[in-house]
Every structure is written in structure tokens, then in C-alpha cells.
mmCIF file of the C-alpha atoms, coordinates in Angstrom:
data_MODEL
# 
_entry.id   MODEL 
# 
loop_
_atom_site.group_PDB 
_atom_site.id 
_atom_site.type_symbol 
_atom_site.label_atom_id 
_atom_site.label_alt_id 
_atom_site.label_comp_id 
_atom_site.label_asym_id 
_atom_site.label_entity_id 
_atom_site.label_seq_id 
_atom_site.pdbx_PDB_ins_code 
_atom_site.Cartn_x 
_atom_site.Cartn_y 
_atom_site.Cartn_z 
_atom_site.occupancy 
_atom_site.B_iso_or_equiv 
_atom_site.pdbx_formal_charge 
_atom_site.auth_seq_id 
_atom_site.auth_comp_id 
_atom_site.auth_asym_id 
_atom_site.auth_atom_id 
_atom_site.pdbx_PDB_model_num 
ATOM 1   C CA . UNK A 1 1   ? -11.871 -14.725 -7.615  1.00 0.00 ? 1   UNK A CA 1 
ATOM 2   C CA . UNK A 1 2   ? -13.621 -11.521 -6.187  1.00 0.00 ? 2   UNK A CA 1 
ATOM 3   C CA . UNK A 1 3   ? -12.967 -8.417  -7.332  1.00 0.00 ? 3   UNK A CA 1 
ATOM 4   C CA . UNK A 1 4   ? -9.538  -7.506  -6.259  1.00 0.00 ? 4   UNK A CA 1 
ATOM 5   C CA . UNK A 1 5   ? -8.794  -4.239  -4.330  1.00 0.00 ? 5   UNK A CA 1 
ATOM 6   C CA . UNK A 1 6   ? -5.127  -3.826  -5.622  1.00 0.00 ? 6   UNK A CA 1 
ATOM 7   C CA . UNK A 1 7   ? -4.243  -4.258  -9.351  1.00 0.00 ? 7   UNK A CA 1 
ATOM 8   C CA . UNK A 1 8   ? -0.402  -4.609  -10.647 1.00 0.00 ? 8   UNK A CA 1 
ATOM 9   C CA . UNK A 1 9   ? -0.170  -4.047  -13.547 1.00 0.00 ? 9   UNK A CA 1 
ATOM 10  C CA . UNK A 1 10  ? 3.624   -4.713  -15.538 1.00 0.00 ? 10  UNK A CA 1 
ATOM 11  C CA . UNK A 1 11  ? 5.076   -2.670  -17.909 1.00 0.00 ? 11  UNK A CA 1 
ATOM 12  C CA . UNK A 1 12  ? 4.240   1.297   -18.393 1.00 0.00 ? 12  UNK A CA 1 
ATOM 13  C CA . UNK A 1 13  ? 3.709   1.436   -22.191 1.00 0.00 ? 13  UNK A CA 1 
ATOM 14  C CA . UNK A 1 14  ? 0.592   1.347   -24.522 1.00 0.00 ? 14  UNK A CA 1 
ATOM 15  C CA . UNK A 1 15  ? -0.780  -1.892  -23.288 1.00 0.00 ? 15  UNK A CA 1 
ATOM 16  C CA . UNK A 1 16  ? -0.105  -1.603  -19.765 1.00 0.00 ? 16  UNK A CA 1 
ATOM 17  C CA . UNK A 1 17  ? -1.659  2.283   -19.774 1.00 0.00 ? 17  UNK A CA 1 
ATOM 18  C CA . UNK A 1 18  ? -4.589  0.594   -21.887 1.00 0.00 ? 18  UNK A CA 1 
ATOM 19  C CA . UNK A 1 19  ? -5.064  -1.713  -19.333 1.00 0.00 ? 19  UNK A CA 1 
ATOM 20  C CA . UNK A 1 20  ? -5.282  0.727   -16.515 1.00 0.00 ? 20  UNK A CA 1 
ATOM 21  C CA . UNK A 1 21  ? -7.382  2.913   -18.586 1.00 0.00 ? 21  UNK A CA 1 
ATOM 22  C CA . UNK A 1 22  ? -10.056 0.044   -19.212 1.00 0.00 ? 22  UNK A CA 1 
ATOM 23  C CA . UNK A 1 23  ? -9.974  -0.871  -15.602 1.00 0.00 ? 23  UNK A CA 1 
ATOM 24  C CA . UNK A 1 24  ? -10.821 2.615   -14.543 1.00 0.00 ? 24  UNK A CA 1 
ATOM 25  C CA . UNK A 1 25  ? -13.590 2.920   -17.448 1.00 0.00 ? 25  UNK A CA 1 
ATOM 26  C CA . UNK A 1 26  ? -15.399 -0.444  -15.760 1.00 0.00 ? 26  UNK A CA 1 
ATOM 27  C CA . UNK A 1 27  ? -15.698 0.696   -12.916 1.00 0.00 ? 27  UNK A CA 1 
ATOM 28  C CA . UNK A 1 28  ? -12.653 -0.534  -11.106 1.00 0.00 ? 28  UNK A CA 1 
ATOM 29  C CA . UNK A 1 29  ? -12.003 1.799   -8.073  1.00 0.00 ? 29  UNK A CA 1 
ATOM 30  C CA . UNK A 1 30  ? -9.291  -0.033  -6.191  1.00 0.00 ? 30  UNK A CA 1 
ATOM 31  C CA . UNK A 1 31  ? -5.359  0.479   -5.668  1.00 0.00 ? 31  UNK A CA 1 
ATOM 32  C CA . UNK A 1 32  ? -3.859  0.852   -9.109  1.00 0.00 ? 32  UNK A CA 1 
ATOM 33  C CA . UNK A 1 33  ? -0.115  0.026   -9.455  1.00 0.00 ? 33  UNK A CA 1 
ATOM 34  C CA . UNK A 1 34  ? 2.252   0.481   -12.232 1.00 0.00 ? 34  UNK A CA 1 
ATOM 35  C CA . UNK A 1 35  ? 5.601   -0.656  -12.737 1.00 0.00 ? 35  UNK A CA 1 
ATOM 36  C CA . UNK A 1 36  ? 7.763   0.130   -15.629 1.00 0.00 ? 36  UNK A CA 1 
ATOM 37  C CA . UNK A 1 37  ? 11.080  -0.191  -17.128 1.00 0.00 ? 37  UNK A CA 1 
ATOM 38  C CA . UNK A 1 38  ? 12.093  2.803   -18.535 1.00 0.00 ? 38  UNK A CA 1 
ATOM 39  C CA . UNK A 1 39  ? 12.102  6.455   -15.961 1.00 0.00 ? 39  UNK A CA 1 
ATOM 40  C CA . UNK A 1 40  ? 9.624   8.205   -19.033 1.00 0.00 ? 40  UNK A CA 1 
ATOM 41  C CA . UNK A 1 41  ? 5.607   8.376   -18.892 1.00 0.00 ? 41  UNK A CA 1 
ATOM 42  C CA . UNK A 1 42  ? 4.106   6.346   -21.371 1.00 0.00 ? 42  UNK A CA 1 
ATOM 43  C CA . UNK A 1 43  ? 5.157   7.468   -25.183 1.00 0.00 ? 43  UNK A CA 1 
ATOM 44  C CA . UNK A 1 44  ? 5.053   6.103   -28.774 1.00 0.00 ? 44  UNK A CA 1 
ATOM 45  C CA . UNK A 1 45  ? 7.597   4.612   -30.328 1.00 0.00 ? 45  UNK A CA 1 
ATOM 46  C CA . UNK A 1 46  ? 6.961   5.001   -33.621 1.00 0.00 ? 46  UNK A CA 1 
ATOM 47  C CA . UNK A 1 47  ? 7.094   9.030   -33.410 1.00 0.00 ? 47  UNK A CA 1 
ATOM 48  C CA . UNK A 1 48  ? 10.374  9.077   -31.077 1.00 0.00 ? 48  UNK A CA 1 
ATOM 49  C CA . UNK A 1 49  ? 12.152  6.719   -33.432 1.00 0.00 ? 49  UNK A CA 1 
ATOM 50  C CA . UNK A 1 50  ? 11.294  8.979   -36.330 1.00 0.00 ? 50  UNK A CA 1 
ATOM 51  C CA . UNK A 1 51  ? 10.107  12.404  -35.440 1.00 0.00 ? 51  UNK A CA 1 
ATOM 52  C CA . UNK A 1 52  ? 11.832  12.764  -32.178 1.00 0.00 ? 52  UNK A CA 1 
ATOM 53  C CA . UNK A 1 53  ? 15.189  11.738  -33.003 1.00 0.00 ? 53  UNK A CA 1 
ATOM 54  C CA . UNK A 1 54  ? 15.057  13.253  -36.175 1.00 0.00 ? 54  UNK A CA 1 
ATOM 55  C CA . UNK A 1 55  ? 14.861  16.702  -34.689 1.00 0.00 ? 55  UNK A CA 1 
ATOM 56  C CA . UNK A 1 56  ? 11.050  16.993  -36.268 1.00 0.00 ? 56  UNK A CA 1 
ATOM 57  C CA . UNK A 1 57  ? 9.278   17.087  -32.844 1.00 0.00 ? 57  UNK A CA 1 
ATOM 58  C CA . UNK A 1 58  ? 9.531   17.901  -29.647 1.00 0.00 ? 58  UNK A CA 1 
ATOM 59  C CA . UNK A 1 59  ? 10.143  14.824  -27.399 1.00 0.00 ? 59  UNK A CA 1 
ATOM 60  C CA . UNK A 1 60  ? 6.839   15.422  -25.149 1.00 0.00 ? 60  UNK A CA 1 
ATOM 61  C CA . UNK A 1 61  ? 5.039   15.392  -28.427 1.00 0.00 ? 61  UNK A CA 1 
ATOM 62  C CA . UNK A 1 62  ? 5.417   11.318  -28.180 1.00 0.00 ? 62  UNK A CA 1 
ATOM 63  C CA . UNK A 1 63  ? 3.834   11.276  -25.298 1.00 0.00 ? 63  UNK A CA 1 
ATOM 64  C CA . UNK A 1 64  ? 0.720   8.815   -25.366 1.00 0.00 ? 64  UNK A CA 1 
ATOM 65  C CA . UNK A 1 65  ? -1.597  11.026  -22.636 1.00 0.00 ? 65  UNK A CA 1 
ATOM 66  C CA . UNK A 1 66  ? -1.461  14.821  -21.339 1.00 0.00 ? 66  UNK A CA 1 
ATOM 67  C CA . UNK A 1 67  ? -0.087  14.943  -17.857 1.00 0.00 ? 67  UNK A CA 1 
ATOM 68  C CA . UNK A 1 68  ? -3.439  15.145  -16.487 1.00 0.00 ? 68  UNK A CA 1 
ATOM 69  C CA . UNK A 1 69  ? -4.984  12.644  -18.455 1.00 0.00 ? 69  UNK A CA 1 
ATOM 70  C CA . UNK A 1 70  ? -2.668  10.058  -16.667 1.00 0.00 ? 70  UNK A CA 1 
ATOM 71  C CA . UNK A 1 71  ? -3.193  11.476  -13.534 1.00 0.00 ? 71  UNK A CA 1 
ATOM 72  C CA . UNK A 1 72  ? -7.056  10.873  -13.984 1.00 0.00 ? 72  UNK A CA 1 
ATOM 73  C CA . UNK A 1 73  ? -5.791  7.234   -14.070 1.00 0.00 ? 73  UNK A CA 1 
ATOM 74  C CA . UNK A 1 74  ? -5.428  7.856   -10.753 1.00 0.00 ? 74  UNK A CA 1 
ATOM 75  C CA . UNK A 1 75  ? -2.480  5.175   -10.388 1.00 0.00 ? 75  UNK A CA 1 
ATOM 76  C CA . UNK A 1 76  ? 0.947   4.481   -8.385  1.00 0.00 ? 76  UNK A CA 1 
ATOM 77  C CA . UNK A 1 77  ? 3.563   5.108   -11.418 1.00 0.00 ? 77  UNK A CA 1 
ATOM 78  C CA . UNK A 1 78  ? 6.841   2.774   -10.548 1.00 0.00 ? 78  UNK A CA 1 
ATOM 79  C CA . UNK A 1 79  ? 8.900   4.062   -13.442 1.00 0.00 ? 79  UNK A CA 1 
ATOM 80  C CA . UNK A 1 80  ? 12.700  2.672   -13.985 1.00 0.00 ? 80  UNK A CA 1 
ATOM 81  C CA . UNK A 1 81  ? 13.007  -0.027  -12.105 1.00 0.00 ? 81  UNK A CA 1 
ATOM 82  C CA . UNK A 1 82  ? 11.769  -2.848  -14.169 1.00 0.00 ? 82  UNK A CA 1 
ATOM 83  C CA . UNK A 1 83  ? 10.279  -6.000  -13.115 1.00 0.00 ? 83  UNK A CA 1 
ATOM 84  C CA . UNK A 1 84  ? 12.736  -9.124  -12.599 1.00 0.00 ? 84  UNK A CA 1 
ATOM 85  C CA . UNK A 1 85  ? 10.503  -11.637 -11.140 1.00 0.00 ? 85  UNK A CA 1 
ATOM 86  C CA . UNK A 1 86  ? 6.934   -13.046 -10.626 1.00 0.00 ? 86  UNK A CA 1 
ATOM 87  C CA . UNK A 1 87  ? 5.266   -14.782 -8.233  1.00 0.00 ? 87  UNK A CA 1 
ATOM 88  C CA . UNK A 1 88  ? 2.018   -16.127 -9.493  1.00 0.00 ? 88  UNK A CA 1 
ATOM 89  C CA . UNK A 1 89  ? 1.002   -18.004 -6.293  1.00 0.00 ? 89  UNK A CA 1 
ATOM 90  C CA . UNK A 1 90  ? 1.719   -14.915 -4.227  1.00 0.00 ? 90  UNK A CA 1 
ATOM 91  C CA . UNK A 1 91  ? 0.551   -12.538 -6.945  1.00 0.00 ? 91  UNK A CA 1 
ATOM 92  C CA . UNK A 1 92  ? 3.855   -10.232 -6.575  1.00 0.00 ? 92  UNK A CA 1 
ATOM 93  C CA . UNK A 1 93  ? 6.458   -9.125  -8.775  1.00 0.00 ? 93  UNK A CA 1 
ATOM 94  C CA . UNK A 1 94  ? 10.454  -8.054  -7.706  1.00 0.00 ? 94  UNK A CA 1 
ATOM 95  C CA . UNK A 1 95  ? 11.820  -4.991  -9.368  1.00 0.00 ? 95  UNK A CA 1 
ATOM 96  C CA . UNK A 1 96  ? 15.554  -4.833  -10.325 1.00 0.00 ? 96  UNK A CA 1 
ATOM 97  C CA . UNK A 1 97  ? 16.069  -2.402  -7.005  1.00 0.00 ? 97  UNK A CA 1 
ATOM 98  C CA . UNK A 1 98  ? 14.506  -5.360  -4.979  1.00 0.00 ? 98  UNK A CA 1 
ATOM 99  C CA . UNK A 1 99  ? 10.859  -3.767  -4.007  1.00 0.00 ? 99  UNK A CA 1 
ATOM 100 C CA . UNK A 1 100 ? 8.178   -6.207  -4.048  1.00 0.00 ? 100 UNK A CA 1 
ATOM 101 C CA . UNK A 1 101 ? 4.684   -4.916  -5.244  1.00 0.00 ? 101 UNK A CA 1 
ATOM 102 C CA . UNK A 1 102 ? 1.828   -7.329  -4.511  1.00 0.00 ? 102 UNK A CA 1 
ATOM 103 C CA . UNK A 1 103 ? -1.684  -7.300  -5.746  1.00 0.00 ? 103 UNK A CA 1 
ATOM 104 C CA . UNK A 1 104 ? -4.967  -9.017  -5.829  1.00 0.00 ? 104 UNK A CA 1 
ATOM 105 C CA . UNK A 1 105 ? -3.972  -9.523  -9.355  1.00 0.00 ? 105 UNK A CA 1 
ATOM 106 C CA . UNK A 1 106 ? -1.497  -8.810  -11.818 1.00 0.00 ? 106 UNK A CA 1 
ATOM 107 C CA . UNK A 1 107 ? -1.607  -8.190  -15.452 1.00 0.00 ? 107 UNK A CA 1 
ATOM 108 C CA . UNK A 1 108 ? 1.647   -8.786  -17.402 1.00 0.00 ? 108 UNK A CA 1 
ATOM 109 C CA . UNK A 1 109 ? 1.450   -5.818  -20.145 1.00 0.00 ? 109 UNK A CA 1 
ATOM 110 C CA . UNK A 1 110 ? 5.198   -6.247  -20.696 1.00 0.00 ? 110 UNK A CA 1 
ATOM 111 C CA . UNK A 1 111 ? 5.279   -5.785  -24.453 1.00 0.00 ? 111 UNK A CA 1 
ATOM 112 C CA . UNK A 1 112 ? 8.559   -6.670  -26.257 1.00 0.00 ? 112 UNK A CA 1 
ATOM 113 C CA . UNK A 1 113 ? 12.298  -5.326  -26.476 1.00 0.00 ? 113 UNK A CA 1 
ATOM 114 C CA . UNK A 1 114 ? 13.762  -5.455  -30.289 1.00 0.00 ? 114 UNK A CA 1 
ATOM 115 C CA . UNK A 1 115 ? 16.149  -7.867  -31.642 1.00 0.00 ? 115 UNK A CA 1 
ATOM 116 C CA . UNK A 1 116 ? 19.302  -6.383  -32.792 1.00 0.00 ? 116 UNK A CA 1 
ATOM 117 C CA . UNK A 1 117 ? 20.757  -7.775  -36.253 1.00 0.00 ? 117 UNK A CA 1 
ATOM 118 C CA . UNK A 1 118 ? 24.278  -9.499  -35.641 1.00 0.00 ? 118 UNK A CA 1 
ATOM 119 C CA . UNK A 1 119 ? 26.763  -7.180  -37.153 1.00 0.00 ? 119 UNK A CA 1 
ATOM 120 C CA . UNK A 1 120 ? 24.695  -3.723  -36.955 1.00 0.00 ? 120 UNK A CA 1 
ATOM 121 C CA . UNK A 1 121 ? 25.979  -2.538  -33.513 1.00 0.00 ? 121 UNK A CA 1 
ATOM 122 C CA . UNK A 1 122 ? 28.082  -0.392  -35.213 1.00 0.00 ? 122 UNK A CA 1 
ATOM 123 C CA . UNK A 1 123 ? 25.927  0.871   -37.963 1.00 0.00 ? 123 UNK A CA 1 
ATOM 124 C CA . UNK A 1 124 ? 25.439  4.649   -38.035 1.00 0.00 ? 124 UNK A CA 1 
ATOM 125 C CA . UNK A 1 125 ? 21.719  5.387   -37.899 1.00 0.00 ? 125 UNK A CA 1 
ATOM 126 C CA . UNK A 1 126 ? 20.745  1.709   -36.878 1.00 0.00 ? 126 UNK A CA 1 
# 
């Protein structure tokens, strides 16, 4: 494959923002696209799950990267509207709201979602 002018990459988290970090450090100086789930920049879990919700910090303190430090990424952010689909031989992906985002390639950073114990749904704190 040549060296593709458009890059997808999936999911808007550490591994995807990783990924688009590492391109940009190698040199890569192409169309950058990412699409994420969730409406929020990149952030750690760990923190919001304990520090955030706790009332300890403030929530931009999970933030992964300074607003300008993902700007220097210089990427398209498609935030809340996860992917649904993928097209391998067409290198595309279909977000929930139906927009199809086609690359050169695509890198699936999509990370995972947690299981949820049978019977805690209605746990306080859980």
C-alpha cells in the first residue's frame, strides 16, 4: 500500500489519540479523521471514575491533552456519533447518524465498554 493521504482512525480515547499522535510524530501529514462515541475530548477514566465523580477534581482535570495540544494534532474530531459499521474492502466506516467517513486506511482504536454484573443495576455507588 502507499502511503495513504486520509487516515480514519475509530474511537476518540487513549489509543485512538495515541494513534493520531504517533502518526503526526512520523511524519504523517495527510487528512486525519477521528470518530468517537462519546460528545467529550479524550479523558481518563480512571480519574473521572474516582476523582471526578467524587467531587475531588474538576472534570477538565481528566482530560488526557490541553486544548491546544489536540489541536496540534491537527485532526477532524467526529465526537458522539459512534461507529456502527465497517467496510474493510472500501476502507469506510457508518456512524450511528448514517455519515460515512472513508480513508486510505483505517485504524480500529475502539477500546472496550465494561461488563455490568447481573444484579448490580441497582446498586448505589456501582
Amino acid at each position: 500500500m502507499s502511503t495513504p493521504s486520509h487516515v480514519v482512525v475509530v474511537g476518540a480515547s487513549a489509543g485512538g489519540l495515541s494513534t493520531a499522535e504517533a502518526l503526526r510524530r512520523q511524519g504523517f501529514t495527510g487528512r486525519l479523521t477521528i470518530v468517537g462515541a462519546e460528545p467529550h475530548p479524550p479523558y481518563d477514566r480512571p480519574p473521572l471514575s474516582k476523582q471526578v465523580l467524587a467531587g475531588v477534581w474538576e472534570p477538565e482535570r481528566a482530560r488526557l491533552r490541553t486544548e491546544p495540544t489536540l489541536s496540534a494534532v491537527d485532526a477532524q474530531w467526529c465526537l458522539g456519533d459512534p461507529a456502527v459499521a465497517f467496510d474493510a474492502a472500501t476502507r469506510s466506516v457508518r456512524t450511528r447518524s448514517g455519515t460515512t467517513v472513508s480513508g486510505d486506511a483505517v485504524v480500529l482504536a475502539t477500546g472496550a465498554a465494561p461488563l455490568r454484573l447481573p444484579g448490580s443495576t441497582d446498586l448505589a455507588g456501582v
